[in-house]
N, C-alpha and C positions, 0 to 999 in steps of 0.2 A: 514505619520505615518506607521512605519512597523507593517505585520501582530503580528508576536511576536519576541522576544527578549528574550536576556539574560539578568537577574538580579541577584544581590547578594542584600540577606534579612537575616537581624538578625532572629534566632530562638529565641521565646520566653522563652524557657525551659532552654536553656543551652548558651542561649548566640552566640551562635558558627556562624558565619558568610557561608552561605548557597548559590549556584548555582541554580540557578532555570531557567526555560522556561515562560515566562510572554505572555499570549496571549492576543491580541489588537481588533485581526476582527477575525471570524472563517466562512470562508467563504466555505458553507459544496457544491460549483459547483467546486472551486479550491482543496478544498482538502475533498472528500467524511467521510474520519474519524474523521473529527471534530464533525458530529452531537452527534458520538457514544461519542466519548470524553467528550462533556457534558453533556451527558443522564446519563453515568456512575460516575460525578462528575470528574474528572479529570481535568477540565478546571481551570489553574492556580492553582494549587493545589503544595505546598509542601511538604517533606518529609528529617528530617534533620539526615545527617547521624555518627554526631557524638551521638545523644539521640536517635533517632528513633522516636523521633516526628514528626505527621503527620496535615497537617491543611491546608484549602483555604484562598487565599493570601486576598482574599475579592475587588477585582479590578474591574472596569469597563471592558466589553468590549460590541463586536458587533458582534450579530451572523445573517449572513445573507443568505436567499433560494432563488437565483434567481427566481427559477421555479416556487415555491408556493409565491413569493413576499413580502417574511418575512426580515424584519428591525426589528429588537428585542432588546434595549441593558438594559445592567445587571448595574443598577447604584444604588450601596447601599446606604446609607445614609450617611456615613462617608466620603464618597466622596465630598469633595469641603468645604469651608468654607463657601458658603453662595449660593444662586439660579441662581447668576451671573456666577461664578464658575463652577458648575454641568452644567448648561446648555454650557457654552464653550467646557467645557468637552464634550457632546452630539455631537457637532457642529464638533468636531474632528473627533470623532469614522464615520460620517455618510461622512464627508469631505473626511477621508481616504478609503471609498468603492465606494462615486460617483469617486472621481479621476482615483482611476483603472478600470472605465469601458467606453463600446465606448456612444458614446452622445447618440446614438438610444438604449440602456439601462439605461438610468439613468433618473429612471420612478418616478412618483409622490408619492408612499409608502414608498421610501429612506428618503424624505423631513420631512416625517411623521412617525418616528420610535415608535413604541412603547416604554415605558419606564419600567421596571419593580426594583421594591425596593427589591424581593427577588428572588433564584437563584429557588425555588420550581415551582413559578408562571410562570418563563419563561418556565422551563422544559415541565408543561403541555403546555404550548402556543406551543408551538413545536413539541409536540406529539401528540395536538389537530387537529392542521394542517394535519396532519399524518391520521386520522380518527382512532386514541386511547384512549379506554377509561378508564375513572378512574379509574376500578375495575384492569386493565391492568398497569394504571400507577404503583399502590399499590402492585401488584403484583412484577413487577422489582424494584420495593423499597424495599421489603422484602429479594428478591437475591442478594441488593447490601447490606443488611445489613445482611444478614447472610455469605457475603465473608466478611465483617469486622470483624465479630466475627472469622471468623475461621482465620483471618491473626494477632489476638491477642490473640487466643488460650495460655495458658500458657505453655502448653507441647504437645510432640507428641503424648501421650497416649486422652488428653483428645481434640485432632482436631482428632484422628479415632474417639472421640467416638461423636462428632461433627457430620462428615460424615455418622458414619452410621445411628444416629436418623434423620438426615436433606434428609438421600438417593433419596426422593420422588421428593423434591425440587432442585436436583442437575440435570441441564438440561444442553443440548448445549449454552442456554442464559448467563448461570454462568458461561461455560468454556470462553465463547467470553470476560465477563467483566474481569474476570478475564486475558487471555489475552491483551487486551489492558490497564489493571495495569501497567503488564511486562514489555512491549512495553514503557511506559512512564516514567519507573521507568530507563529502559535501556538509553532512550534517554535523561533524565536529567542526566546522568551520577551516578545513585545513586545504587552503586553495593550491597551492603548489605540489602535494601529494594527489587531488584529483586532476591539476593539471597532466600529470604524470601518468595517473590510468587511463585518463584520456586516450592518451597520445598511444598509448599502447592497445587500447580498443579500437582507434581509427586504426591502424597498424594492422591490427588482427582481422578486420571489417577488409583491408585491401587486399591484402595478402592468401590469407587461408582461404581453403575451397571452403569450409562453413561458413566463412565471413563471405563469400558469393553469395552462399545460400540465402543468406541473412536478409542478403541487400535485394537481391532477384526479389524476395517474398516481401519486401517492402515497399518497392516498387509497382508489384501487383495490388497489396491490400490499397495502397495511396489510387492506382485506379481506377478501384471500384468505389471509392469514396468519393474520385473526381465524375464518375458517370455510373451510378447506383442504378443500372435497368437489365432486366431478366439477359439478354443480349452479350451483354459487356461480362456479365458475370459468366454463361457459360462457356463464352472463350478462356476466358481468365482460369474456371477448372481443367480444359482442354492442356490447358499450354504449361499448369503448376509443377513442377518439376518434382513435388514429393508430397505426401500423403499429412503433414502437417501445416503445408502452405494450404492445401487442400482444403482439410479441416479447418483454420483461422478465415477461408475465404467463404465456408459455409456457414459459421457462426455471423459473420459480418453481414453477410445477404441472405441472412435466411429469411424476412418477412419475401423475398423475391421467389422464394422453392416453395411456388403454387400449381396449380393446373397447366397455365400457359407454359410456364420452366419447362416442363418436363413433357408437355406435349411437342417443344421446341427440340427437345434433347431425342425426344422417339422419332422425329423425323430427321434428324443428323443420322439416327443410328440408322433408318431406311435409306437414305440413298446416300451413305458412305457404298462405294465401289469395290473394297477388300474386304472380306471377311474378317481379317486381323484388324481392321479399322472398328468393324462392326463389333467384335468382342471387345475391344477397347473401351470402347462407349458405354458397352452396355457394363461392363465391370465398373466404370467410372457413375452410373446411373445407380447401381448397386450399392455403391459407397456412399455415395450425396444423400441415398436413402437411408443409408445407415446411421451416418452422422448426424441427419437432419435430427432422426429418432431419437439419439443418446441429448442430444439438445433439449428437444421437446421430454425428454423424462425427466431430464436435472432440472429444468425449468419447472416441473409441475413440484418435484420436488424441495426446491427454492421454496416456491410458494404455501406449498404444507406447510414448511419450517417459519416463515413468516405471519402465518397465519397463529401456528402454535405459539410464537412468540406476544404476539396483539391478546391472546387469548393469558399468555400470565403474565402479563403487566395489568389487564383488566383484570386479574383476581389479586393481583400481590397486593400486603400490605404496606409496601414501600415500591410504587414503581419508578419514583427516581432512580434507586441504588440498580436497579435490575437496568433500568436503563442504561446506565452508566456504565454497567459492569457487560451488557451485550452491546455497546456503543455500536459495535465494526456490522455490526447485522439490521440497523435501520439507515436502510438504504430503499432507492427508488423500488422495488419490490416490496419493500413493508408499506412506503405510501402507496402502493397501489394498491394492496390488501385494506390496508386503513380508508383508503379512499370507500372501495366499493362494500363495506364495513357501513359506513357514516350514510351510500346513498340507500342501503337496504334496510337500515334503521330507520330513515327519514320514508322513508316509501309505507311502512309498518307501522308509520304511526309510534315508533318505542320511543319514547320521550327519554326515558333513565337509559338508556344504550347510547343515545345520539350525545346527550350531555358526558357522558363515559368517555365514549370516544375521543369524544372535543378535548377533553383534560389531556388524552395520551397523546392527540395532536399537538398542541402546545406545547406541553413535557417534551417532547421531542425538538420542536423547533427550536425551543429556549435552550437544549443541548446542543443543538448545531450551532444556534449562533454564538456558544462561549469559543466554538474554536475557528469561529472570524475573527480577521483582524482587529483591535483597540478602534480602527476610523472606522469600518463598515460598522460595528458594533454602533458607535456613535449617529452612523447615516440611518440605518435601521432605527434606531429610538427619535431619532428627527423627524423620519419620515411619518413615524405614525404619531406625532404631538402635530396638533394641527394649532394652539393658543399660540402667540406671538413670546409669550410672556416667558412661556416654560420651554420655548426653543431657546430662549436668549438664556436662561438658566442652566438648559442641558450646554449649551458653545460655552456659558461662562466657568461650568464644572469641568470642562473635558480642554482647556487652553491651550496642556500642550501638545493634542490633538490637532487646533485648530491652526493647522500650518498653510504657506502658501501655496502645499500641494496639495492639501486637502479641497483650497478653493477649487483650484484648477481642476478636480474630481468632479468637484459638486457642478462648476460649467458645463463639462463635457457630457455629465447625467441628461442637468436641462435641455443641452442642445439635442442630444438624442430624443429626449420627451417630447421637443416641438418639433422635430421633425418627422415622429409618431403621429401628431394630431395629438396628443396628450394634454391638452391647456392646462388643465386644474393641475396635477402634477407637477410641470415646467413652471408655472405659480408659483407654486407653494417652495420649491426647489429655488427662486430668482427670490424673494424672500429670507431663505436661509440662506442665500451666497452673499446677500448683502450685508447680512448681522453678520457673517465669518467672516469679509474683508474688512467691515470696520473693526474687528477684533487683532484681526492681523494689523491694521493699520495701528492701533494704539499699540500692538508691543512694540512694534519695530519704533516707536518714539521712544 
């Protein structure tokens, strides 16, 4: 059973036959944004864009936490004709999470899913889990229903005058739901329904003191990014208006929080001329060291975890599956473990480690490039056939690839390659542009 899918559902409003995203399991260790997803209602949820009608499809699924050992599924009552039914149903949702996992996870909680009749009860079962409480749950119930109101606001005069009685309640927690609206609204393909969040998050971005906030610390990160030097950055902590802009501006600059920083920042705090100037700084030098800390910990930590990782792919019996199934966690932190992995075996002389490695590097690469595009996929296999014969092979398998934007790709490559100094590449790239437009040129006859 796949996680989700595409379906087409009658609108009840208008009839009009409708694209949607059907989700089946929400597996929040594979893909961390499902929890948010159902916290915020979005899970299976429609939106028809010829009415604008909006409504949950009302479907079973399976929301599962490794970590915390949560089997949860969402089975309304409409589901099944009879107890025979629903429980086959059951059997599936849990069938389709024990089969994706290795035998030494597929624990005794899986067997025994909770079952829930409504989508309210799972939600706290899953934010109880969390150690959230009621007053907490009601709380984000009241932000998702005051973005409903403001996303059905009848005009723009009266969603400002929305914003500004609601200002108090307008936090980062609303900008985030509202985000991931956008986000769902973009990936069911429903453009006039994200035009519509839009319009309500620039709205919210002008209006509300958090949307200052927002923009203030936008403005700052985009500065330090325009002039990235120890200098630039300690005005920019100086002048940050809250302890989170703060924070985001020390993770962005932190290779800059060295010796010189902080020799620069002890002598601001010397010949500041108040005392309340001087305890300011020096609280502010306090924190920069704090947060530097909590950085450099989760970073060593990252890397433990990356490394444990490299370490059982190189023992499993199957490191495809494992790879597949921890996809979200080889990232530039595992190549750099795998990296310096590869030059420590090469330096020791380990011949059977260095070939190891090489397998898990490939394994990996051959993952990432299944989720490039159908053309880059196509560039990438070009690039490294260097025979004449079997490039005109790979253009003549992949035709309806070889489009007239594809050429225009493969130009702007070479033109960059020769203006690298790159010859032999720009070569080899002015050779394939000329098999793909004479290919182009015989379709278009």
């Amino acid at each position: 059973m796949p996680e989700a899918m595409l379906a087409r559902v009658t609108c009840p409003n208008c009839r009009n036959q409708v694209q949607t995203i059907v989700e089946q399991v929400l597996d929040v260790r594979e893909d961390p944004n499902a929890k948010m997803r159902l916290l915020n209602g979005l899970v299976n949820v429609v939106a028809c864009p010829n009415c604008g009608m909006q409504g949950a499809l009302n479907l079973p699924f399976l929301y599962h936490d490794p970590e915390k050992e949560l089997a949860l599924i969402y089975m309304p009552m409409e589901v099944g004709r009879d107890d025979l039914e629903r429980q086959q149903a059951i059997g599936k949702l849990t069938g389709a999470v024990m089969n994706g996992l290795p035998s030494e996870e597929r624990k005794g909680y899986l067997l025994q899913p909770q079952i829930f009749l409504s989508m309210e009860n799972l939600i706290e079962r899953v934010l109880e889990a969390d150690g959230i409480t009621h007053e907490m749950i009601e709380e984000q119930r009241a932000k998702a229903e005051l973005l409903q109101r403001m996303l059905e606001a009848p005009s723009a005069e009266a969603l400002e005058a929305m914003i500004e009685a609601n200002d108090d309640s307008i936090d980062a927690d609303l900008f985030h739901m509202l985000n991931m609206n956008l986000e769902m609204a973009q990936a069911a393909d429903q453009p006039h329904l994200a035009q519509h969040l839009l319009m309500v998050h620039n709205k919210l971005l002008e209006l509300s003191s958090e949307g200052q906030v927002i923009q203030a610390r936008s403005k700052m990160v985009k500065a330090l990014q325009d002039e990235p030097s120890r200098d630039n950055l300690l005005e920019l902590l100086i002048q940050a208006p809250d302890e989170q802009t703060r924070e985001l501006l020390v993770v962005l600059g932190r290779p800059l929080l060295d010796y010189a920083f902080f020799q620069s920042l002890t002598n601001r705090i010397e010949l500041a001329s108040e005392e309340a100037q001087k305890e300011q700084l020096r609280a502010l030098r306090s924190e920069i060291l704090s947060i530097r800390e909590q950085i450099d910990e989760q970073t060593r930590a990252l890397y433990v975890e990356r490394q444990e990782l490299l370490r059982d792919l190189l023992l499993s019996d199957d490191p495809e599956a494992l790879a597949r199934r921890r996809f979200s966690e080889l990232d530039q932190a595992f190549f750099n473990v795998l990296t310096a992995s590869l030059e420590q075996a090469r330096k020791e002389g380990d011949v059977g480690t260095v070939e190891a490695l090489q397998a898990i590097w490939a394994l990996v690469l051959q993952l990432m490039e299944e989720t490039l595009p159908p053309e880059l996929q196509l560039f990438n296999r070009i690039m490294a056939t260097e025979n004449e014969e079997e490039i005109e092979e790979l253009l003549e398998e992949n035709r309806d690839l070889v489009t007239e934007q594809f050429t225009q790709f493969l130009e702007q490559v070479e033109a960059r390659m020769r203006e690298e100094e790159k010859a032999k590449t720009a070569d080899h790239l002015a050779l394939v542009l000329e098999k793909a437009k004479g290919l182009v040129a015989r379709e278009a006859v």
